[in-house]
N, C-alpha and C positions, 0 to 999 in steps of 0.2 A: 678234687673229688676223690675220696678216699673208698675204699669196699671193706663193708661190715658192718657192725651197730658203735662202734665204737671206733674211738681216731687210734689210731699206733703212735708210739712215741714217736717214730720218724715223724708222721705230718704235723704233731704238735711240735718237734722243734722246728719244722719247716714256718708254722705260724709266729711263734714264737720269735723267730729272725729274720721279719718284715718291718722294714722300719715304719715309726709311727709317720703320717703323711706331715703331721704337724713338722713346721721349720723345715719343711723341705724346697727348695729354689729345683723344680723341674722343667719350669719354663727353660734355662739355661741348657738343660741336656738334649729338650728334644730340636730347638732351634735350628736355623739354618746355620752356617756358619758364616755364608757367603750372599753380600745382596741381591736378588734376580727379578726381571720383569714378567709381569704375565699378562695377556690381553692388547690390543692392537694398540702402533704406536701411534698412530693419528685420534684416536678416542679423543671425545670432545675433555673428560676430566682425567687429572693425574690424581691418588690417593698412594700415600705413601703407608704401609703395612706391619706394623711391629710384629712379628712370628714369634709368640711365645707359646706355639703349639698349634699353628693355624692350619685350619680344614679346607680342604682344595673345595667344595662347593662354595664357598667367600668368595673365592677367585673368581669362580665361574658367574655368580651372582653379580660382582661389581663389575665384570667384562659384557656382561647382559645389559649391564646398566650405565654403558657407554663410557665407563673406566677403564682406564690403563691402569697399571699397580705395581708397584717397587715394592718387593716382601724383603724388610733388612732384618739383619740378629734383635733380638731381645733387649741385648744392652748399646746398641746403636745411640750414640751421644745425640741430644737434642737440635744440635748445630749444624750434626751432620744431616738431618734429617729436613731441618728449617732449608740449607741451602737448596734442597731437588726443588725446592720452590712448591709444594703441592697444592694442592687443593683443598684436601683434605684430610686426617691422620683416621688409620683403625687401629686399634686394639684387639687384638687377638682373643679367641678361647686358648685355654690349654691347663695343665695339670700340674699338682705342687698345691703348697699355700703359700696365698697371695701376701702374708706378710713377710715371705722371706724372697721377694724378687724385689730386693732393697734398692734398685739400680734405679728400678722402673720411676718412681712418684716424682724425681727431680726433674728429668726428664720431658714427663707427665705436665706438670706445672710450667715449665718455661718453654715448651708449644703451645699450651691453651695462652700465655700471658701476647701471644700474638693474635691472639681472636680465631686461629685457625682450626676449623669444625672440627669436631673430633668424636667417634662413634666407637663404642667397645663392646665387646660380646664375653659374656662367663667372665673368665680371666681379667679379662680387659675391662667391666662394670666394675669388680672389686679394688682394681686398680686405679680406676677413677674416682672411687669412695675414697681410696686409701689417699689419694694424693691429694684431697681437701679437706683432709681431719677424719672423716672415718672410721671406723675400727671392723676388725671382722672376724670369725669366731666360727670354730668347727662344729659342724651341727651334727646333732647328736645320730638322724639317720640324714642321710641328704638326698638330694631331689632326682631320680632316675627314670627313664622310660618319655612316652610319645603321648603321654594322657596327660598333662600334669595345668591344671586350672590356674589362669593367671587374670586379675583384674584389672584395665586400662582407668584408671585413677576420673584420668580429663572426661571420656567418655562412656563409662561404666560397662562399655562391651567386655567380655570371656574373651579370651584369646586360651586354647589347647595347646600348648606350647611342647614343644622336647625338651630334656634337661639333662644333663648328667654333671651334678657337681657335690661338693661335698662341705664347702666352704661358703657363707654369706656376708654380705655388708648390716651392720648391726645396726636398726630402724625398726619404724614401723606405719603406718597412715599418719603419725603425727610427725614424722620428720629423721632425717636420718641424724643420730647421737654427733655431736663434736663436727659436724657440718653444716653451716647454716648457709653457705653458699650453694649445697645442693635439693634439690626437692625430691621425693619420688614420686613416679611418676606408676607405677605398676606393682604391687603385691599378689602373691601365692594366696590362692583361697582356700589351699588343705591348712597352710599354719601360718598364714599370715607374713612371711617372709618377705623381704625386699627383692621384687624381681625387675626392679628398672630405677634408673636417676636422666635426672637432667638438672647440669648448670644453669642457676638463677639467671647469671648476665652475658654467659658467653656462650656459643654455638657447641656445646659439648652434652653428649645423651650416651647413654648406656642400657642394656638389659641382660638381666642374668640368662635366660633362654636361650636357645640357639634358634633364631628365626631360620638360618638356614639348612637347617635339617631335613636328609633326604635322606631316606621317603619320609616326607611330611610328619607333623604337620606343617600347615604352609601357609597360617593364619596371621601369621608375624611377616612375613616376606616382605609388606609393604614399609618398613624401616629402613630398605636400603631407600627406596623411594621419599623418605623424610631427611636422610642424609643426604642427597643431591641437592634436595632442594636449599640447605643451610651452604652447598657446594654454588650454587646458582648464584644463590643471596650475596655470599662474599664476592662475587665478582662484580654485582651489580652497583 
């Protein structure tokens, strides 16, 4: 915020030497470094947590919702993550473009090749697009604030979702590009943007939203409640 009608050369060099978001890996900078648990350790389910920028209300959400949670780094190898044995994998929100967390889609892919549920949020959606052919592309304004109209595909309910991202998975009601093993499942009704997927054959969903966004809204919340239950399933 600058004073006057007009910017001063300082704040225009100040703009000027912001780097573009594009090719940025900032999931890497704000990560944890180190793995930790959060939520009791007797909870009926274990989910194990990729932090590539993750919101302490996730925590508090999955701990509500009778999880334990191992929050590991960003780049946590698939193997190491396959042995906690989970129940479940999440995928984080967090900040960068999703095409430059190169680490993540190998990863991605040889935990879903185990059947093992898997739920992503912002970050974590594009990263699930990305890791089944996918592509994703910086939009021109992106999606911010606590009003923002989202259409449930299956059920044709509104859901008023929060958002703040600046980056999408490239689709639309007829199918997401270069992915035919994913469907979507939810779009933006300002511009029609892809705000949810689900895997064809394997227990894997995502949405671009943040269901759990506090203060609200809190119209989405019941997706931790669809992730248990694919939590359930597998044990059954």
């Amino acid at each position: 915020i600058g004073i006057g009608d007009t910017p001063t050369h300082e704040a225009l060099a100040v703009l000027e030497g912001c780097p573009s978001m594009e090719g940025l890996d900032l999931a890497s900078v704000v990560s944890t470094r180190e793995a930790y648990s959060w939520g009791k350790t007797d909870a009926t389910f274990h989910v194990v947590a990729y932090d590539y920028g993750i919101k302490r209300n996730i925590l508090r959400l999955f701990e509500a919702h009778d999880c334990r949670v191992t929050v590991v780094p960003s780049d946590t190898p698939a193997d190491r993550v396959l042995a906690m044995n989970p129940d479940g994998v999440f995928l984080s929100n967090g900040p960068g473009d999703p095409d430059a967390v190169t680490y993540a889609p190998a990863a991605i892919r040889e935990i879903a090749a185990t059947r093992t549920p898997m739920f992503g949020i912002c970050l974590g959606h594009q990263l699930i697009g990305l890791s089944f052919g996918a592509r994703t592309e910086k939009m021109p304004f992106g999606h911010r604030g606590g009003n923002q109209p989202v259409k449930d595909l299956a059920t044709g309910k509104v859901l008023i979702t929060s958002q703040n991202h600046g980056f999408a998975v490239v689709g639309s009601v007829d199918g997401v590009e270069g992915a035919p093993d994913l469907a979507i499942t939810h779009v933006n009704l300002n511009d029609g943007t892809v705000e949810g997927l689900r895997h064809r054959t394997l227990p894997i969903f995502a949405v671009q939203y943040h269901p759990e966004a506090a203060p609200g809204p809190h119209d989405a919340v019941p997706l931790f409640d669809r992730f248990l239950d694919a939590l359930r399933n597998r044990r059954q």
